[in-house]
C-alpha positions in Angstrom: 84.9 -56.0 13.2 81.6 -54.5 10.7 80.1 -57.4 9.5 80.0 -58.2 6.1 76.5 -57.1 3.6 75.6 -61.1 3.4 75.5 -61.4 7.1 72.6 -58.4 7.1 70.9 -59.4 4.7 70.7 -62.7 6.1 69.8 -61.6 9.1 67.3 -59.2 7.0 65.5 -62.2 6.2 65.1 -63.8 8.9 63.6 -60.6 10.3 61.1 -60.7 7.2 60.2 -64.4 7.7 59.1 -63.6 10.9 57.2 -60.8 10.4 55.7 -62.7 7.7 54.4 -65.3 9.4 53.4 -62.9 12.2 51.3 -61.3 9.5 49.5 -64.4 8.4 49.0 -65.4 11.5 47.3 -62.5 12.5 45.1 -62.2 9.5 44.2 -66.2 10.0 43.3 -65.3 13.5 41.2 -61.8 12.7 40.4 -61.8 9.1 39.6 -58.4 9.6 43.1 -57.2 10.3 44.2 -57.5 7.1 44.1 -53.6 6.2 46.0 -52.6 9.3 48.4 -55.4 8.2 48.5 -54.2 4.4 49.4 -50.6 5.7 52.1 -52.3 7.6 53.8 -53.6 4.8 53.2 -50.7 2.7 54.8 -48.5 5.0 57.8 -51.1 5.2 58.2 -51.4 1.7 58.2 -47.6 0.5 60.2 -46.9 3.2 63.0 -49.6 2.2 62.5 -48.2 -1.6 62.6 -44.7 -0.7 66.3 -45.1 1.6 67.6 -47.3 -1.5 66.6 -44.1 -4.1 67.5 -41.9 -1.5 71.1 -43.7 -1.5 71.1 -43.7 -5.0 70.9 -40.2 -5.2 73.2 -39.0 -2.7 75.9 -41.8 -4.1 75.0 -41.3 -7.6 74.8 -45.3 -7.9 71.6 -47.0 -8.1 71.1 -50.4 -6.8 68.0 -51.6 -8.4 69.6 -51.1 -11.7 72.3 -54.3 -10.6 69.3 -56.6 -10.1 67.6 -58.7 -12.8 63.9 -58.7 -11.9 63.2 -61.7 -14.1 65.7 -64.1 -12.1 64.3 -62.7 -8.7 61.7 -66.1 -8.1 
């Protein structure tokens, strides 16, 4: 059985926590890692805004537009 959108995005998450931490961490340790970090997370997030236009386009339906920025805390 697929498993349902909350279960990845919760699992998304806990992915992101991780890397987070990973990333702070890291910079706490080498302060100077913090641009090769930076690019990390970048990359990361235009690729994840790229694939969601991307999907937008090819399915004509465009998931930012369903999100209210201002509630996002």
């Amino acid at each position: 059985m697929e498993q349902n959108i909350d279960f990845h995005l919760k699992e998304a998450l806990v992915h992101l926590e991780t890397a987070l931490n990973q990333s702070v961490r890291d910079i706490l340790e080498n302060d100077s890692a913090k641009k090769e970090i930076g690019s990390k997370w970048e990359h990361f997030l235009g690729e994840f805004i790229g694939q969601v236009r991307d999907k937008g386009k090819k399915s004509r339906i465009n998931l930012l537009s369903f999100i209210t920025f201002p509630r996002i805390r």
